[in-house]
N, C-alpha and C positions, 0 to 999 in steps of 0.2 A: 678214813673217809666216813665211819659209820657214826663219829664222832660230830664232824664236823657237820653231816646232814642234822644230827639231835640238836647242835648248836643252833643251825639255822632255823630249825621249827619252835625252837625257845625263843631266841630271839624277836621270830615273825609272833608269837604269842604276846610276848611281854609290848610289840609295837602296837596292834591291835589293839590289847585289853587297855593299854595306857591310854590312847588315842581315845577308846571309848569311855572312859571316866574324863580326860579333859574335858571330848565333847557334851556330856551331862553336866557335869560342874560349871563349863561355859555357856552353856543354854541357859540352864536356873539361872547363873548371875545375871545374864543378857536382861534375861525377862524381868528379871527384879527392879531393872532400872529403866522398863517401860522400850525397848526395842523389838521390832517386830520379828516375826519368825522366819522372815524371809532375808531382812538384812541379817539376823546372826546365821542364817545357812551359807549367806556366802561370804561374812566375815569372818565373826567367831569362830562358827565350827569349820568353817574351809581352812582358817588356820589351823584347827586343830587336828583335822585329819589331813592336814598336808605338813605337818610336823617329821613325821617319819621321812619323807624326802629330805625334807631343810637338813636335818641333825644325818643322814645316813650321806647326803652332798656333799655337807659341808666335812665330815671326818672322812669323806674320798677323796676331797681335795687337797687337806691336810695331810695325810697317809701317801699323798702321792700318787694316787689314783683318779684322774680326773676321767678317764675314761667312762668308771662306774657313777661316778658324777654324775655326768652330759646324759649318759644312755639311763639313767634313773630318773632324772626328769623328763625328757621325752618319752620314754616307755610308759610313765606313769601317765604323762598328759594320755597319749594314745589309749594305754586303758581305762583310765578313767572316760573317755568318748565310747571309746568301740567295746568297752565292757560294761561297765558299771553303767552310764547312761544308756544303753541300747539293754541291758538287760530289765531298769526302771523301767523304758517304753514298751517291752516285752511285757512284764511282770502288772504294769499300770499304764496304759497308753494316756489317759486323762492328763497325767501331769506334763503332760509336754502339748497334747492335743489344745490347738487353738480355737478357742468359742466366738471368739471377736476380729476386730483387726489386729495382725500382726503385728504392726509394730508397739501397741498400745499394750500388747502381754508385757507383765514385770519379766516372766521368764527368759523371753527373747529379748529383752533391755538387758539381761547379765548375759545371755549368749551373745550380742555385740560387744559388751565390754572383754567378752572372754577372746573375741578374733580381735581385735584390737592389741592387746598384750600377743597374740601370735603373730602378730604383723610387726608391733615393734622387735620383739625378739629375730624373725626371721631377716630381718635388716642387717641389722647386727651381726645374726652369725653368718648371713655371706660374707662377712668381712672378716672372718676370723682370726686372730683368736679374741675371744669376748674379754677385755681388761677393762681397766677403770672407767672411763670412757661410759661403756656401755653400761657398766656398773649404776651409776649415777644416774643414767637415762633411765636402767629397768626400775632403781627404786624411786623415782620423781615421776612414772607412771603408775607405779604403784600405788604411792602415794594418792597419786589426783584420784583414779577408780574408786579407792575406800572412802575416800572424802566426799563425790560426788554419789556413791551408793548409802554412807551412812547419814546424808543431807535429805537424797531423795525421801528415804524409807521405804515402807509396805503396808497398805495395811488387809491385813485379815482376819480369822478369826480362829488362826490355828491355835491350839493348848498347852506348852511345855511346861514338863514337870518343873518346880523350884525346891529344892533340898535345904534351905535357909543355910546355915555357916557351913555346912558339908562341901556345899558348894563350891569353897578354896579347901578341901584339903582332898576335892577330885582332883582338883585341876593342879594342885601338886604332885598329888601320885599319880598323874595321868603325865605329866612331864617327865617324872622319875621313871617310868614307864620307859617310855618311848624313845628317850635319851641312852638309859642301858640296853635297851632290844635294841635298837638302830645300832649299836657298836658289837653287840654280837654276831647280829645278820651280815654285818660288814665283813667282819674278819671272817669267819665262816663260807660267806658267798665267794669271797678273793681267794679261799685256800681251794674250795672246790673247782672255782675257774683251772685256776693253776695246774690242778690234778690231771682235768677231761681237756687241759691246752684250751679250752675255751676262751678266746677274747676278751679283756673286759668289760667291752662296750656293749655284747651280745647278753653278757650274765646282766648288764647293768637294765638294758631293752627289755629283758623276758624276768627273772626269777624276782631279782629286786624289786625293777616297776610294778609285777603284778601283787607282789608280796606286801611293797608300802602303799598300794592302792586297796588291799580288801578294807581299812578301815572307811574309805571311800563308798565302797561295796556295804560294808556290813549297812554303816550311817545311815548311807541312802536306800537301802530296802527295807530299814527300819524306820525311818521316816513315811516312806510311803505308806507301808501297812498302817503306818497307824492314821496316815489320811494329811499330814503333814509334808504336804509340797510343795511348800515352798524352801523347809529345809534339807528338799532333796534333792530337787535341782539346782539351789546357790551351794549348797554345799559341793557338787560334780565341778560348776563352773567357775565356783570361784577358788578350788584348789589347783583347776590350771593356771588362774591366774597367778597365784600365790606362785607355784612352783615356778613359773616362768619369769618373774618380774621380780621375787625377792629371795627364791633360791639361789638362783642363777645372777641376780643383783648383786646379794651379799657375796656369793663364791668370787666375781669377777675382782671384787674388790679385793679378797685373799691373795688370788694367785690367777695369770692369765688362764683363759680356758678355750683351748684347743675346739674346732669345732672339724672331725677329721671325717665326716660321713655326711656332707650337706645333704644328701635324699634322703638320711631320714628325716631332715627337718624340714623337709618338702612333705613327705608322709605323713607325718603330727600335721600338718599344716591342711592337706588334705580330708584328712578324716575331723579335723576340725570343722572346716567348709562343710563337708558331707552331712556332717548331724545338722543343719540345717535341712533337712529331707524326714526328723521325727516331727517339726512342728508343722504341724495339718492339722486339717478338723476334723479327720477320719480318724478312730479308734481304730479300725483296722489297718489301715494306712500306716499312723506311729508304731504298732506291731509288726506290719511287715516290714519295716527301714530297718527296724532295732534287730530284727535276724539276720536283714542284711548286714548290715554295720558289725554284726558276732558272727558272721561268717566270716567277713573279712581282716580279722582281724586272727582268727584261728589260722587262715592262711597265712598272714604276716608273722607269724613269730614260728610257723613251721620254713618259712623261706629263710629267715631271720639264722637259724640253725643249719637250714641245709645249706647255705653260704658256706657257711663254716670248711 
C-alpha cells in the first residue's frame, strides 16, 4: 500500500508539472501568433490543463475501467466549479464580478458556452450508455464552441511570457509529462480502490478528479495573481468543456460508456447552474458564493464516501 500511495503522489506530480510546462509553451506559442489571452485560457491552456482527464479517461477505458472514466470527468467538471472557481472568486472576486451588463461579459459568454456542453451531455447520458452516436454529437459540439470562440476572440491587455523555440519543447515535455503521470496515477488509484473495496466510480469522483484538477487549481491562481483573467476563467470553463464534449466524445467512440449513477450527472449539472450566483457586481457577494459553493462541495465528496 505504501507503495502504491508514493506511486500516486509521483504520478499526480509528474501530471501537474507536465500540464504546467504545456500550459507555458502553449501560451508563448498562442501569443506569438497574435491570439488573445482570453481565447488561449479557454482553448489552449483548457486543453492543456484538461489533458490529464483526456490521457487518465481515455487509459480507463481501454484498461477496462470505465467507471474511473465517467466519475473522472464528472468529478473534475464538479471541482473544477466548486473548487478551483469558487476558490478564484474567494482568493479575487473581481474576475468574476460584473461591471457592466451581463450578458455583454466575455466571461459569462464562456460560462454559457460551458452550460451548453452540460446540456448536450446530460441528454445524452439519460439515455445511457454514451456510444457512437453521442460520440459524434459531443465532438461536432465541440467543434462548433472552439470555432465560434477562436472567430469571436478578446481583446485585452493582459501580458504572457513568450519563450521563443523553448516554446515546443514545453509543450513536448509537458505531454511526456502528463501522458506517463496519467498512467501511474491510474494503475495506483485502481490498486488502492481495490485494497479499501472502494468503488471505482467514487475513487474516480474524489481522488482522481481532484488530483487531475490541481493543474486547473495551480493555472488559475497563477493567472489571477498575476492580474490575468481572462486566462483564469476560460481556462476553469473551458476544461469543462473539453472534458465533457471531447473526453467523453472521443471515449464514446472507443467503447460504449455506461452512465450507471444519473444523480450525479444531475449534480455536475447543478453546481454548474449554481456558479451562476459568483457573477454579481458585488466583490463581497462573489466571495460569499465561492464559500458557498466550497462548502458544498466538502459536503459532497464527504457523502460521496459515507455512501460507500
Amino acid at each position: 500500500m505504501f507503495i502504491e500511495i508514493l506511486l500516486f503522489i509521483a504520478g499526480l506530480a509528474l501530471l501537474i508539472k507536465g500540464a504546467d510546462f504545456f500550459v507555458s509553451g502553449g501560451a508563448g506559442l498562442a501569443t506569438r501568433f497574435g491570439v488573445s489571452p482570453g481565447t488561449i485560457g479557454l482553448t489552449v491552456i483548457a486543453f492543456g490543463t484538461s489533458l490529464p482527464e483526456f490521457v487518465v479517461s481515455i487509459n480507463a477505458l481501454i484498461e477496462g475501467t470505465p467507471g474511473i472514466a465517467l466519475g473522472n470527468v464528472i468529478g473534475s467538471n464538479i471541482a473544477n466549479i466548486a473548487l478551483v472557481l469558487a476558490v478564484c472568486a474567494i482568493v479575487a472576486p473581481a474576475v468574476l464580478s460584473c461591471k457592466g451588463c451581463l450578458m455583454k461579459d466575455p466571461v459569462f459568454s464562456d460560462y454559457v458556452m460551458m452550460l451548453i456542453a452540460t446540456a448536450v451531455f446530460l441528454v445524452f447520458a439519460f439515455f445511457t450508455p454514451l456510444g457512437i452516436p453521442a460520440g459524434i454529437t459531443f465532438l461536432a459540439v465541440f467543434a462548433a464552441i472552439i470555432y465560434c470562440n477562436w472567430k469571436k476572440g478578446k481583446s485585452n491587455s493582459e501580458k504572457i511570457e513568450v519563450h521563443g523555440y523553448l516554446d515546443y519543447l514545453y509543450i513536448a515535455g509537458g505531454i511526456a509529462g502528463v501522458v506517463i503521470g496519467s498512467r501511474i496515477l491510474l494503475i495506483s488509484a485502481t490498486s488502492i480502490a481495490q485494497t479499501f473495496g472502494i468503488p471505482d466510480y467514487v475513487i474516480g469522483i474524489s481522488m482522481v478528479a481532484v488530483g487531475t484538477s490541481l493543474p486547473e487549481l495551480a493555472t488559475s491562481l497563477v493567472a489571477v495573481l498575476k492580474g490575468q483573467h481572462g486566462i483564469s476563467t476560460g481556462n476553469i470553463l473551458g476544461s469543462n468543456i473539453f472534458n465533457l464534449l471531447l473526453v467523453l466524445g472521443a471515449g464514446s467512440l472507443i467503447t460504449p460508456i455506461a452512465v450507471p449513477y444519473f444523480s450525479e450527472v444531475l449534480i455536475m449539472a447543478g453546481f454548474s447552474v449554481a456558479a451562476i450566483l459568483l457573477f454579481t457586481r458585488s466583490k463581497k457577494a462573489t466571495r460569499a458564493f465561492g464559500l458557498l459553493l466550497l462548502a458544498a462541495y466538502a459536503i459532497y465528496i464527504y457523502l460521496a464516501f459515507a455512501a460507500i
